[in-house]
N, C-alpha and C positions, 0 to 999 in steps of 0.2 A: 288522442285516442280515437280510434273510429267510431265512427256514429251506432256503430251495430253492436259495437261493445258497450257504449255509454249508457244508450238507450237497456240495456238490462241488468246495468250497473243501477241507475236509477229506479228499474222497477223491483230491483231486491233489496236497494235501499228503503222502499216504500212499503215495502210488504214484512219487513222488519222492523216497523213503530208502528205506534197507535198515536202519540201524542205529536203536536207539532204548538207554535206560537202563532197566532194571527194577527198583522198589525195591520192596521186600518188609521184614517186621520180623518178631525174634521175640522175646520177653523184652525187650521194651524197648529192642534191639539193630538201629539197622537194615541193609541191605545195598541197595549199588545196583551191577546189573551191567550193563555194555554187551553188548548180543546183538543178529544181527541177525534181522530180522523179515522175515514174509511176509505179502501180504492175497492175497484172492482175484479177481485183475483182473478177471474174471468174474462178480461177483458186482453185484447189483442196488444201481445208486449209493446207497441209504441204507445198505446193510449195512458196517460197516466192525470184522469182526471181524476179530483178530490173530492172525497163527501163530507160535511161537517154538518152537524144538527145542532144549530144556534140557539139558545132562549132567547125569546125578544130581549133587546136591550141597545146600549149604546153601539154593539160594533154592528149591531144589523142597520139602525137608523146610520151612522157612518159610512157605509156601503151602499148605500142606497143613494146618499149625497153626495157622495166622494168614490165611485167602482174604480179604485185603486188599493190594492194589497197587497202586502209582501207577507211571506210565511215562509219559516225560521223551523229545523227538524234537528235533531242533531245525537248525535252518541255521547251520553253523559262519561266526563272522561274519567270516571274512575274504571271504565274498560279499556285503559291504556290507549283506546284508539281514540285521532283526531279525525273527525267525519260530520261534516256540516252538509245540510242542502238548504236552499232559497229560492223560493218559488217567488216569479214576481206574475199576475195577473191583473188585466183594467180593461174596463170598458162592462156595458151590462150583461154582453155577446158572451164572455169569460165569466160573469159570476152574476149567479143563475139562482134566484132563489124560487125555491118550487115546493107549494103546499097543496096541499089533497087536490084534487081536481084537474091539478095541473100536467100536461104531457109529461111523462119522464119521472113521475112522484112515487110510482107505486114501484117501478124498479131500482129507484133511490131507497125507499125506504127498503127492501130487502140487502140491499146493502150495510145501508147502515143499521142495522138488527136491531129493529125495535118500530114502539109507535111514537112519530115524531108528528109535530104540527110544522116542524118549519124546517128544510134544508137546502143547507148551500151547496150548490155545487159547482169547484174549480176548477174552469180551463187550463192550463199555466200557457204564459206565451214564452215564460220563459224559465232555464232550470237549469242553478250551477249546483254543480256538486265534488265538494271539497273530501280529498280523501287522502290523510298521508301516503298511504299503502301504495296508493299509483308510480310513485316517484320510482320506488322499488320494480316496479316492470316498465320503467324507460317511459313514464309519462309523466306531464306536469300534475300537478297536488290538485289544480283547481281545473275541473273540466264544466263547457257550459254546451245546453241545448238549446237553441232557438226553435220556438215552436211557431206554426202557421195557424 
């Protein structure tokens, strides 16, 4: 698929859920949490960073020790459709936690609508996106973004 197609395959895949899975590890341990998410509908079709408003607990202490995550989005298949995405991010440069005071916080929090003490936000570096439908106009099912 060309990249100019993908790239807004992904950002209408994203602006159609709220909910995604967050798996995070630490000691060998992993954790995967349902939360929902925010993007920035405003934001320039390539950009497709992620907002989530964590409550303290194990997966923000896991990220902080371990800044590697995969997040899991998906079409519940009782919509007949097969459609998954997998955001993988790492490093602290990609997931960005930012509370009051911090650059970037007060236009996070209008994002994600509401008052938060605590949000993450993710870069993705990288982003496949599973889609029967594809095969049907002459592409493969599984298409993938490398981000910079």
């Amino acid at each position: 698929m060309p990249e100019a197609e993908l790239k807004s395959e992904i950002r209408t895949f994203l602006k159609q859920r709220k909910v995604l899975v967050l798996c995070t590890c630490r000691n060998n341990i992993p954790r995967a949490t349902p939360m929902d998410f925010y993007i920035d509908k405003k934001a320039p079709p390539e950009e497709f960073t992620i907002y989530i408003a964590p409550a303290p607990g194990r997966k923000v202490q896991n990220i902080k020790e371990n800044p590697i995550v995969s997040i899991g989005i998906y079409t519940p298949m009782d919509t007949g459709k097969i459609q998954g995405m997998q955001i993988t991010a790492t490093g602290k440069d990609r997931l960005i936690f930012l509370e009051k005071g911090d650059e970037g916080f007060d236009q996070a929090q209008k994002i994600v609508r509401g008052r938060r003490k605590l949000i993450l936000k993710v870069i993705p570096e990288k982003i496949e996106l599973l889609d029967y439908d594809f095969i049907q106009r002459g592409y493969s099912r599984l298409q993938w973004l490398e981000l910079k």
